[in-house]
C-alpha positions in Angstrom: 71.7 118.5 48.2 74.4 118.5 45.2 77.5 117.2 47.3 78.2 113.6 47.9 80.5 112.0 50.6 84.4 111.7 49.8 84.4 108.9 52.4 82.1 105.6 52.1 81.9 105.4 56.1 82.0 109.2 56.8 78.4 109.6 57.1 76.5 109.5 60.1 73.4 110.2 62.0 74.5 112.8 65.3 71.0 113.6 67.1 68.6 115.0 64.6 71.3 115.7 61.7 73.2 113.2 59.0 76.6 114.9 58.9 79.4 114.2 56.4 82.6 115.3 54.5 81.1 116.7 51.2 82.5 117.0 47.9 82.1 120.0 46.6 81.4 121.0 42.2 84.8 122.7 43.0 86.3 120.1 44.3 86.5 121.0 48.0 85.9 118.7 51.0 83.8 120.3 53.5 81.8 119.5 56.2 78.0 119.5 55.8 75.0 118.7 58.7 71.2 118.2 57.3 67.9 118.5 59.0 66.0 116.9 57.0 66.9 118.4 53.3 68.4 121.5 54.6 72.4 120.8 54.0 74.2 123.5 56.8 78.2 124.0 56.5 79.9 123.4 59.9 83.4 123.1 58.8 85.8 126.2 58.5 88.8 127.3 56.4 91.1 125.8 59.1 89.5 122.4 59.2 89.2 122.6 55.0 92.4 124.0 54.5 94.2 121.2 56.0 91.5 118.2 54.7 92.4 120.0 51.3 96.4 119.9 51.4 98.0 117.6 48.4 99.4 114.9 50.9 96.1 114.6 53.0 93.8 111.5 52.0 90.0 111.9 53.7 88.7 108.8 51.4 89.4 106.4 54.2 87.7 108.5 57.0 85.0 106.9 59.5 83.1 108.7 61.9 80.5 107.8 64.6 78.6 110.1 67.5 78.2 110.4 70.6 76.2 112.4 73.7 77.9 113.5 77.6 78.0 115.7 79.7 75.4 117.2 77.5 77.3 117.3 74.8 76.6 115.6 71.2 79.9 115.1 69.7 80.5 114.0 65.9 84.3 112.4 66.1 85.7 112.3 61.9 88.9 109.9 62.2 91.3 109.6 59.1 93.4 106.4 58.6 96.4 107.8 57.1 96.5 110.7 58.7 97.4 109.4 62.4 98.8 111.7 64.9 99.4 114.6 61.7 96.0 115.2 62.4 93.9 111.9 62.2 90.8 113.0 64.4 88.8 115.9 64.3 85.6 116.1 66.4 83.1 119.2 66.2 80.6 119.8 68.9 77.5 120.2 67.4 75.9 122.2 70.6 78.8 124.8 70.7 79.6 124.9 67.0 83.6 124.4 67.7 86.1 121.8 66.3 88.4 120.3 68.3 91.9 117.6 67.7 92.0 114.5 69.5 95.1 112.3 69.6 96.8 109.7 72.3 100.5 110.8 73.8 103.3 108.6 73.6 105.2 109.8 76.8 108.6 108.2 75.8 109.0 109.9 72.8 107.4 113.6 73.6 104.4 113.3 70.8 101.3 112.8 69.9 100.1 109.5 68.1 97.0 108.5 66.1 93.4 108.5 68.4 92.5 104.9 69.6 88.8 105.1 69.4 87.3 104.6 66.2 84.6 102.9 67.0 81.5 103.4 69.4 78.5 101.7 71.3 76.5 102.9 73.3 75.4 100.2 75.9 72.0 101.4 78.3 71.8 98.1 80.2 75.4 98.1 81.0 75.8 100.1 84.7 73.6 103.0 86.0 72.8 105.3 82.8 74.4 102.8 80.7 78.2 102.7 79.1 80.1 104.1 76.2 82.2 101.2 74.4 85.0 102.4 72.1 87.3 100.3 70.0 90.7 100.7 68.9 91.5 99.3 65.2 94.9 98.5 65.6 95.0 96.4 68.5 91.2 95.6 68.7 91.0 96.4 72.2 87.7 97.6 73.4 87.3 100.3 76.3 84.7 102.2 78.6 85.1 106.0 77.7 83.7 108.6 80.5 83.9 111.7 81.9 85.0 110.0 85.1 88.1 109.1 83.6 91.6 111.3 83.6 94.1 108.7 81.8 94.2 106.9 78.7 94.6 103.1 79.3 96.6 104.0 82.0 98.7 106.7 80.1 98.6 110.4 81.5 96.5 112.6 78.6 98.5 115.6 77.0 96.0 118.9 76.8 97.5 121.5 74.6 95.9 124.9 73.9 97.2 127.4 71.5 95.7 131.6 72.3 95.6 134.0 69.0 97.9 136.4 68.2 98.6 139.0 70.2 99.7 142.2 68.1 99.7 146.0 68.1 99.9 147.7 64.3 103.5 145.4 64.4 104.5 147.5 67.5 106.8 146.1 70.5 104.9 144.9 73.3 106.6 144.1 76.5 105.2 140.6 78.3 105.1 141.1 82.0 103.5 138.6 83.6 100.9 135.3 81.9 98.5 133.8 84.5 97.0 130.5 83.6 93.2 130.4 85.4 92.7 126.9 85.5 91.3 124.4 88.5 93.6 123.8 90.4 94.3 120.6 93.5 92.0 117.7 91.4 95.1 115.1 91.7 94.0 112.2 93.7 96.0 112.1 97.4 98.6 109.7 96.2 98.5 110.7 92.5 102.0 113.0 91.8 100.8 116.6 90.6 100.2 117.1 86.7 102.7 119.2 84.6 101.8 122.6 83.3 104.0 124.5 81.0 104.0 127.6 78.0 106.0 128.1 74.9 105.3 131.0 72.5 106.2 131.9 69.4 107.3 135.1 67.7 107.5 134.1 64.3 103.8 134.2 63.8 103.2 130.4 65.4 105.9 129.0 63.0 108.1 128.1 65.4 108.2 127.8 69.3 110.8 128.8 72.1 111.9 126.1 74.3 109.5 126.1 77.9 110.4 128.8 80.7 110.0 126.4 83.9 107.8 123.6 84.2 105.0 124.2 86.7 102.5 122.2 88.6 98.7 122.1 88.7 98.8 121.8 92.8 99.0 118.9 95.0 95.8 117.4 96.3 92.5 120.1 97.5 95.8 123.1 97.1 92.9 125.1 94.7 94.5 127.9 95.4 97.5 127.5 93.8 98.6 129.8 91.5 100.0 129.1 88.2 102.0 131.9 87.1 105.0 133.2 84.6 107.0 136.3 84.4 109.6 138.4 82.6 108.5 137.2 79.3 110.4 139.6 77.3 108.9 141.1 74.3 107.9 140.5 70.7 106.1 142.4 67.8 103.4 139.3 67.3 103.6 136.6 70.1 101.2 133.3 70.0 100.8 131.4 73.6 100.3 128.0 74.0 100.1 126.6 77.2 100.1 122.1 77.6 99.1 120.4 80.8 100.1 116.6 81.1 98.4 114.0 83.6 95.9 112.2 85.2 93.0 114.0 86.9 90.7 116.6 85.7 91.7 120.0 83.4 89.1 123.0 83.0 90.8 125.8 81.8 88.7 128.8 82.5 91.0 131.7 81.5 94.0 133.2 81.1 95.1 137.1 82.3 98.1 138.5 80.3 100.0 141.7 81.6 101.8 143.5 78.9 103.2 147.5 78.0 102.7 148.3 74.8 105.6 149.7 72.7 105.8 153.0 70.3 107.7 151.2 67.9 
């Protein structure tokens, strides 16, 4: 193995594999897992191309792991970063990178992860208890699966679709269908928010939201979360955000669309 860490506290054991941010002979930071001496790549060109901008400092990244729901997760957090992308965690069973930050609901954004740290605590409960702890206030928390807020906070899900494009032709957006459970807020909890923006400046920018929808009151899984007369674009990019405190699987989405000649 040629490539050394870029971080001192970066490395760390996740199940059978040491994983951390390598520093390439050309300079790159990537992403490495080992079994045994075997180094494996996990990182891709999204992940490297933004650990690799000018202004971005992964020197003062710390990492830890983590197993539930039968998942082993490898969380990376960097310092400076915060919310401009501070925490990246890849899934080493499904191969996938995902962004974690907290939400500041007053001022509409997203702010700098508060876990950095973890322990795992068997004796602690039935099947034991993870302990996380948050750096800048030194507050320590129980993180589960059972849990839908963040100290209290309503979590902010946001999930951007690929491109949707035909040789640069007109394609007229009929109807978008979000397929996602539905009816999980609690009886006296008040629905969570659903909502979509797009872009058509190939994900540059994004249109203010059509109407704010909600995720059903309490045992309504049927509700339907639906929007229509979408007008039309050339190269159009989805995202859909969901904001509150109870459960969020999104299983799909079904998009109904003519396509232009032009």
């Amino acid at each position: 193995m040629r490539d050394g860490s870029v971080a001192v506290y970066a490395p760390c054991s996740v199940g059978p594999y040491i994983c951390w941010l390598g520093g390439t002979p050309s300079g790159q930071t990537v992403a490495y897992r080992a079994l045994a001496f075997t180094p494996e790549r996990i990182s891709t060109y999204a992940e490297e191309s933004t650990w690799n901008a000018p202004d971005f400092k992964v020197s003062d990244a710390v990492s830890y792991s983590y197993r539930d729901g039968g998942h082993l997760f490898w969380v990376v957090n960097f310092w400076q970063q915060g919310q401009r992308g501070g925490c990246w965690v890849y899934d080493m069973g499904e191969g996938l990178w995902h962004e974690r930050a907290g939400y500041d609901t007053v001022l509409k954004q997203f702010q700098r992860y508060r876990p950095w740290y973890h322990a795992f605590v068997p004796e602690w409960g039935q099947g034991g208890k993870h302990i996380v702890g948050d750096p800048v206030t030194g507050k320590l928390y129980e993180q589960a699966l059972k849990y839908y807020d963040d100290d209290g906070l309503p979590i902010q899900y946001l999930r951007a679709f690929p491109h949707l494009l035909n040789e640069d032709k007109n394609q007229f957006h009929h109807r978008i269908e979000v397929y996602m459970e539905t009816g999980t807020v609690a009886a006296a909890a008040p629905e969570m928010i659903v909502g979509l923006d797009w872009s058509d400046d190939r994900g540059h920018t994004f249109k203010t939201l059509p109407p704010l929808q909600s995720s059903g009151a309490n045992a309504d899984f049927r509700k339907r979360i639906v929007w229509r007369r979408l007008d039309r674009s050339r190269d159009r990019v989805y995202r859909v955000g969901v904001q509150g405190k109870a459960k969020v699987a999104l299983t799909d989405a079904f998009l109904e669309a003519t396509p232009g000649t032009s």
